[in-house]
Every structure is written in structure tokens, then in C-alpha cells.
N, C-alpha and C positions, 0 to 999 in steps of 0.2 A: 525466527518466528515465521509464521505461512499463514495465510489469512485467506480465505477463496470468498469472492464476492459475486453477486449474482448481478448484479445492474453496473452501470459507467453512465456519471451524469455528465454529459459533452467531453467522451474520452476520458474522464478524470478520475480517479479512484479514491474514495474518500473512507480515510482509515480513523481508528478512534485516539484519542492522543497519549493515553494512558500506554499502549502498545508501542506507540514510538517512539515516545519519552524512554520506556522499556529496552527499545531496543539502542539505542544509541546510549547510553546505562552502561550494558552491556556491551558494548564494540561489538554486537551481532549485525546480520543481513536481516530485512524484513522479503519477506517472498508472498509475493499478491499474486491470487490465481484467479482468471478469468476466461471461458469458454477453453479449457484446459491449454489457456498459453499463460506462461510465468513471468514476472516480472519481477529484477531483483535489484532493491535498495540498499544501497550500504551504508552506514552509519552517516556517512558525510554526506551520502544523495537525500537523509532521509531529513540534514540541516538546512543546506542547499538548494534543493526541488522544489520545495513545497508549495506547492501554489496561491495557497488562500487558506484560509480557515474559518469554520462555522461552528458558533456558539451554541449549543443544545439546548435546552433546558425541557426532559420531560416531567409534562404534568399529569401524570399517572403513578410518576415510582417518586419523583422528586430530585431523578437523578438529575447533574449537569455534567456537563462535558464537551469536548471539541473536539469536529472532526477536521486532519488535516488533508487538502486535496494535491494528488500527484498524478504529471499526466501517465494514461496508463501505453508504457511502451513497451512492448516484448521481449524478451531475451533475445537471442539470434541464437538457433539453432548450433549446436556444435559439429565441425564439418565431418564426423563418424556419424549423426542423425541425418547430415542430407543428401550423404550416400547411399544410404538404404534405403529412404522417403521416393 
């Protein structure tokens, strides 16, 4: 799953939980994109990592939900991209 987010509250990236209940379901990666550098969770980072979580509750739709925060760290470049670079 890839998720591209547009803000980082104090470096953190805050996903919805539904998604990564999702992924970890599925023995899939979660892939967070931010100012186009990628960050890639694996099932076990996405048990592991998680930093905190915030309870939702909007009062408009009546949805609830939780977002979970992970800090946001970059991939490392693979050493054929920092050749070229």
C-alpha cells in the first residue's frame, strides 16, 4: 500500500489504522511518500515503530478512528540512484 502525505507533525507521519491493520493482514509493506522521498514499513515496523496513537472522532460524518504515528525516515537511496545523482 503507498500513502503520500502532505504535512509531518514533529517529523511524524500519521497514518489511518484501518490501512495498517490492512497491511500487516496482508504481510504487505506500507510506502509513505513525503516531499517525493519514500519511506518503507514492513509488516513488523508497522507492529514495532509506532509511536503513539490518536483517537478521531469526526463530528461531521460521525466517523471514528485512529491515527497511528511513525517517525518519518527515508529510505537510503540505492547505490545505482547515487551514482547518477
Amino acid at each position: 500500500m503507498q500513502r503520500i502525505i502532505k504535512k509531518l507533525f514533529e517529523g511524524r507521519a500519521d497514518l489511518i489504522d484501518r490501512d495498517v491493520r490492512d497491511c500487516i493482514k496482508r504481510g504487505e509493506n506500507y510506502y509513505v511518500v513525503y516531499n517525493n522521498k519514500t519511506m518503507t514499513l514492513s509488516p513488523e515496523d508497522l507492529k514495532t515503530k509506532c509511536l503513539g496513537r490518536q483517537y478521531i472522532n469526526n463530528k461531521n460524518t460521525g466517523h471514528k478512528y485512529e491515527l497511528f504515528s511513525y517517525k518519518f525516515v527515508p529510505d537510503k537511496p540505492a547505490k545505482d540512484e547515487q551514482q547518477t545523482s
